[in-house]
N, C-alpha and C positions, 0 to 999 in steps of 0.2 A: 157399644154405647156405655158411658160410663153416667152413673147416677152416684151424688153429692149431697150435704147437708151443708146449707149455706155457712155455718162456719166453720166448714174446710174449704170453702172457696177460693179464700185468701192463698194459703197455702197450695191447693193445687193449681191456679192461674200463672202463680210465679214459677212454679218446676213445669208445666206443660204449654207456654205460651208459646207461640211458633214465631220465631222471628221475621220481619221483610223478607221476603221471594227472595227480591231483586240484592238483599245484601246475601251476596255467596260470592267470596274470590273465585271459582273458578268461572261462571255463569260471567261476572266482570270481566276477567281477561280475556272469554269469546267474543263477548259485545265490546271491547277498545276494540278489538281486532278489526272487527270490521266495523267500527266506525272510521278507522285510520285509511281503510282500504278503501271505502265508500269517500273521503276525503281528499282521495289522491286519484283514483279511477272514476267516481263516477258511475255511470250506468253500465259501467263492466265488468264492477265490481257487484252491484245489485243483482247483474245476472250470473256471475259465477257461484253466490250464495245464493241464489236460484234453485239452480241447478243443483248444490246441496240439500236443501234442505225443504223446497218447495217440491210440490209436483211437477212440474215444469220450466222450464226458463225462456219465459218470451222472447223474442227478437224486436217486438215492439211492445213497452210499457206501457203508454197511454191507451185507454179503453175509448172508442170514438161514440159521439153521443149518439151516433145512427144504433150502435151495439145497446145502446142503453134502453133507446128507444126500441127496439127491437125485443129485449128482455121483458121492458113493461107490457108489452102488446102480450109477449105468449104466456107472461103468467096470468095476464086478464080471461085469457081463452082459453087456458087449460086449469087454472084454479080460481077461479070467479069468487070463492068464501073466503080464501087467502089474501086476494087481488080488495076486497071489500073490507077484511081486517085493518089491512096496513090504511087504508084510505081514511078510517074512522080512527086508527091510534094516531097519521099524519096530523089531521084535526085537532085531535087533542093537544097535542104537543104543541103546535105551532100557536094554540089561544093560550095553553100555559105560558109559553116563552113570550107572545106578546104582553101577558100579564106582567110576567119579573122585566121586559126590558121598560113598561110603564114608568117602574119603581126608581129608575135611574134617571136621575134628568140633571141637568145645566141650569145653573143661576150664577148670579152676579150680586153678592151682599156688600153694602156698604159699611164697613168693618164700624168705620170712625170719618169722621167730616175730610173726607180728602183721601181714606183707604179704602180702595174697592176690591174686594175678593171673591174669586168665583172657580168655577170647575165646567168643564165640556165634557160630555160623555162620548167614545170617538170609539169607532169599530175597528178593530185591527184589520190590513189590509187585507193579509193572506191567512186562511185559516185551514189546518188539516186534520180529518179525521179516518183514523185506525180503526178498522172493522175485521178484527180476525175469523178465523176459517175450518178452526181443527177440526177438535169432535164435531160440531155443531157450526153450521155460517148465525154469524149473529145478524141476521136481517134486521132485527128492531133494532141494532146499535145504529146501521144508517140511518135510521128516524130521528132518535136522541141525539148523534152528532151534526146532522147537516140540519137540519130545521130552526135548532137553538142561535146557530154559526149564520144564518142568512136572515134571521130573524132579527138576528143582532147588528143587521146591515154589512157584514163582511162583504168584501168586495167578490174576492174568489174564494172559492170552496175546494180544495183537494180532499182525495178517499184514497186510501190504500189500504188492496187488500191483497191476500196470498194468491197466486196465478194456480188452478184444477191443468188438468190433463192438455186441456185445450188455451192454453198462455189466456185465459181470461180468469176472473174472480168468479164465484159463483153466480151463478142467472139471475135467481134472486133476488141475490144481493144487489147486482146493477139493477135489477126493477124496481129496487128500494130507493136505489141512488137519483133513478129517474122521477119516482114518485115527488122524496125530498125535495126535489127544485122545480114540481109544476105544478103540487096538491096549492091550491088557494093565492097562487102565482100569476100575475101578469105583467108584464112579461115572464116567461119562465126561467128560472136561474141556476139550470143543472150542471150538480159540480163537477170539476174535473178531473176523473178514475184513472187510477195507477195498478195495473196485474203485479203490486209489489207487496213482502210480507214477510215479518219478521222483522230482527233487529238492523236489519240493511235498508226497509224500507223506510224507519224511526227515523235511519240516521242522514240517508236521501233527502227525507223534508226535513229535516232539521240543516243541513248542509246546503241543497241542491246541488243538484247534477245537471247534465246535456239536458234531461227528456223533462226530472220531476223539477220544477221549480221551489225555492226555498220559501220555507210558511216562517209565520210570527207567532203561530202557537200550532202544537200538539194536540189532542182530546182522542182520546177511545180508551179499552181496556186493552189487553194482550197477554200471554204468555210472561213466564220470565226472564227472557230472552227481550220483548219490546219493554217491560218495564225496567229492565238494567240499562237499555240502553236512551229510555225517555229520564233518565235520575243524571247517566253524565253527561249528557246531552242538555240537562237544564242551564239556561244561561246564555247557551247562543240561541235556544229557541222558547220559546214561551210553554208549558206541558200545563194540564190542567191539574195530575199529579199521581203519585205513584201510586197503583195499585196493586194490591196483590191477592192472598185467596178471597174469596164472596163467601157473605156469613151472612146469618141471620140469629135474632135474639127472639123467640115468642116467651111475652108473660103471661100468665093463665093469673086466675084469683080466684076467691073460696067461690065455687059455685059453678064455676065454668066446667071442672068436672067433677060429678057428684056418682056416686055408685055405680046411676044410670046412664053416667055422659058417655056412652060409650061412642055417639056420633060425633061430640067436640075431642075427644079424642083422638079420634080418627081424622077431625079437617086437622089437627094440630100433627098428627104426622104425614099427611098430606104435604103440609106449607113445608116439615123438616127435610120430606124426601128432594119436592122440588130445589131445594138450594142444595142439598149434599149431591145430587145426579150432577152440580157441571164435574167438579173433578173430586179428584180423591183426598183433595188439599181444602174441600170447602169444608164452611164449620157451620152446620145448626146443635142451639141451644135451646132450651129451655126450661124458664124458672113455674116452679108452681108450688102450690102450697101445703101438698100433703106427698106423702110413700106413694099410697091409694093412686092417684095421679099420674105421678111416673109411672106405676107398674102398669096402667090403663095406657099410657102413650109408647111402654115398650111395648105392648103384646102388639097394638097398633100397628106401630112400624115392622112389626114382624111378619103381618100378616100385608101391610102393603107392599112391602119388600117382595115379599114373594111372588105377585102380579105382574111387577115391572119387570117389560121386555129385557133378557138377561144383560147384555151392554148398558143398560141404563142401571139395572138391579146393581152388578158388579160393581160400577164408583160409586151407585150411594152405599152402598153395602161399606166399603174402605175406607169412604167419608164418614160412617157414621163411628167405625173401629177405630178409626185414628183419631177423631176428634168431636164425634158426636158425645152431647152433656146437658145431663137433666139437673135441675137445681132445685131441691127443695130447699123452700122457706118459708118462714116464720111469719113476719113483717112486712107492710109493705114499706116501710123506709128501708130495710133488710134487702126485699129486691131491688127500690130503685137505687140503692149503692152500690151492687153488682153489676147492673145493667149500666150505669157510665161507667165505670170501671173497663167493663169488658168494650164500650163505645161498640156498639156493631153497627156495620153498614145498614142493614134491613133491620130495624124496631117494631116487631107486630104485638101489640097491646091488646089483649082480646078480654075486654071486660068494660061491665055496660057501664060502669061509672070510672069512667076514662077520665075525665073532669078533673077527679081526687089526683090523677097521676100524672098529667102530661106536667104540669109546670115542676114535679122536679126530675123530670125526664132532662137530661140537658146534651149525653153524648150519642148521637145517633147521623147516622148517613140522611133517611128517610123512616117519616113514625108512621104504621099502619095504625088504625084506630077503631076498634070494633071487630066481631068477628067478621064481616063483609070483607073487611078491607083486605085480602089479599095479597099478598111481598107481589104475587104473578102478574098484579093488576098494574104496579107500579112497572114492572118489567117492561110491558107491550102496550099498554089501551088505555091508562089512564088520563095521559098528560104527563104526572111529573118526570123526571129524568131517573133511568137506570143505573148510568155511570156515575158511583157514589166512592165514598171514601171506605177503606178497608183495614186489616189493620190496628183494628185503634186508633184511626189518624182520625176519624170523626168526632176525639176529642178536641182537635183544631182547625179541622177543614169539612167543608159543604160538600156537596154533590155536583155535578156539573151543571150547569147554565147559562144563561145570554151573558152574566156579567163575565166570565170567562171571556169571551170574545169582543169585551170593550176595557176599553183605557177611563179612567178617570185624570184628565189633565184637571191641571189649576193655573189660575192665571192670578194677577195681580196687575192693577192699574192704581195709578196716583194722582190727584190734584192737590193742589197748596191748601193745605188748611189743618186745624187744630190737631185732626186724628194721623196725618202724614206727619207733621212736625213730632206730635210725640213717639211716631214709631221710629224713623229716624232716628231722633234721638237717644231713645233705648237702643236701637242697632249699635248705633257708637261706641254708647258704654258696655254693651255684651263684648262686641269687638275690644276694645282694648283688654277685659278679663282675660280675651282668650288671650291677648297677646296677638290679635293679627290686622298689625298695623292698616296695611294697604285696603284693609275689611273698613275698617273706618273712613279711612280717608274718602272710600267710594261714598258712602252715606253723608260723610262732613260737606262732600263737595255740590251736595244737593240742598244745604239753607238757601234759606228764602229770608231773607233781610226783615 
């Protein structure tokens, strides 16, 4: 754990920043590899990197809904608390994602007497989502991807995920999948599973093969492995966008811990452990206001570290040594320069006049707000979506949602009159600046006497 004085921050972001995962020539040349191979073979190709690199290599890819439906039943009968979780975070999600796909609608404005302009908001047909498998199955990621994607009116749904021992994806996981297309459903609309994973199955939906059929967009997280090969893979397929480590920023402010905070200290390295346990490549930060502070959130994390079951202690433990960073500062305009700077995916703002901070809060994935609010909460049971930007790309990119799985067309219609004759017009003369005669001609050959 490395502690800072905000003005070396500057200085140590630019020597210690970690570059994209996915940009490493070598990690590149495995993922063309088999994107070329998956290009040319197909589904014999998906299972010879299979057999590499999965635990298994099925003989049949698609997971049949009977299997799914069989999944959901035994987790309902043998985890009845787990089985009631996902049912109330499905909920959640699917009223959030009703909410943002509200926000997107179709009209038809009349520019000018004769110019009509408008936009359709239209669902991509085929939508796939990437549910990886390593340490951890990410069961909530089937929630955040298929929910948003069918909410959005997508026609079909694809999952892919890595093939266990038995050529199937995790049980779970399919109960999640099942969940996804019948919680608040009718008809039901459950999507169609793939035992595929890794950079072979990226390139599958992105291509199509015999068994997986080709999507119109990408969404999930993955290794660096699925995101090298979702970046050169962008272009024949739609991706919602690269990710790479998970981080988190907590701001603290005077008072949040004070001599006696020793229990805000303790939820503050709570919230640091839970993001640095997925791997050794995560990064929790955070800023606060005094020495006092940080040496209360080291002793903290030292004393939680020491609790967690050894597998899980072990990568926070090397997440915290490679990249875990306490920031003392001064100022709050001092932190909130840091904090878009650093843009992190997870923003937890842990102070009661939050008010004073969000509007110059501007780079962030997702903004926690209050101590309540919990990065964990966002993860599983809130509503909002998990799959956020990473990186520092939350200086230009959102987090996944329904707009992901819709198009914004526009259209244009014409009638004769004042506001058509003078766009027309203006066409013409742009067209000759540019020099592209035939460009005018078309517009010339529509006066109206």
């Amino acid at each position: 754990m490395t502690v800072i004085l905000s003005a070396e921050f500057d200085t140590y972001w630019n020597g210690a920043r970690l570059p994209l995962t996915a940009l490493n020539e070598e990690v590149d040349a495995a993922v063309r590899e088999v994107i070329s191979a998956v290009r040319s073979d197909g589904d014999a190709a998906v299972r010879r990197y299979a057999a590499r690199f999965d635990r298994s290599s099925p003989e049949k890819l698609e997971v049949s809904a009977a299997v799914l439906t069989a999944a959901w039943e035994e987790l309902r009968a043998a985890e009845p608390e787990l089985a009631a979780a996902l049912e109330l975070a499905a909920d959640h999600i699917r009223l959030f994602a009703e909410k943002q796909k509200a926000q997107c609608t179709g009209f038809e404005y009349e520019m000018a007497p004769g110019l009509f302009t408008g936009q359709r908001v239209i669902p991509v047909e085929r939508a796939a989502v990437y549910v990886p498998a390593g340490r951890f199955p990410l069961i909530s990621t089937v929630l955040m991807g298929v929910i948003p994607a069918l909410t959005a009116g997508v026609g079909e749904v694809l999952l892919a995920s890595p093939p266990l021992e038995d050529g199937l994806p995790d049980r779970r996981i399919l109960a999640a999948a099942f969940l996804a297309g019948t919680r608040g459903r009718v008809p039901a609309v459950l999507p169609r599973v793939f035992a595929a994973g890794g950079a072979q199955a990226i390139a599958a939906l992105a291509l199509g093969t015999e068994t997986i059929p080709r999507a119109d967009i990408i969404a999930g997280p993955g290794n660096k492995y699925v995101a090298a090969a979702k970046r050169l893979l962008r272009g024949e397929v739609g991706i919602d966008f690269v990710a790479g480590p998970t981080d988190v920023l907590i701001i603290t402010v005077p008072g949040t811990i004070s001599a006696d905070g020793i229990a805000a200290a303790d939820r503050i390295a709570a919230d640091m452990l839970a993001q640095a346990e997925h791997d050794p490549d995560a990064r929790a930060r955070v800023l606060v206001p005094s020495r006092e502070a940080a040496d209360s959130i080291t002793a903290a994390l030292e004393k939680r570290l020491a609790r967690l079951p050894s597998a899980n202690g072990s990568i926070a433990a090397a997440s915290l040594e490679a990249g875990g960073l306490i920031i003392v500062y001064e100022t709050r305009e001092e932190a909130i320069r840091i904090a878009n700077i650093i843009a992190p995916e997870h923003l937890e703002l842990q102070a009661q006049d939050a008010g004073d901070w969000i509007p110059g809060l501007k780079n962030y994935g997702s903004l926690f707000i209050g101590e309540l609010a919990a990065e964990v909460l966002g993860d599983y049971s809130a509503g909002i979506n998990h799959t956020l930007p990473t990186s520092g790309s939350a200086r230009f990119s959102g987090g996944l949602s329904v707009r992901h799985f819709l198009k914004i067309v526009t259209s244009l219609r014409c009638e004769n009159g004042r506001g058509f004759d003078a766009a027309r017009a203006a066409a013409e003369t742009i067209a000759m600046a540019e020099g592209l005669i035939a460009h005018r001609e078309s517009a010339a050959s529509r006066r109206f006497a």
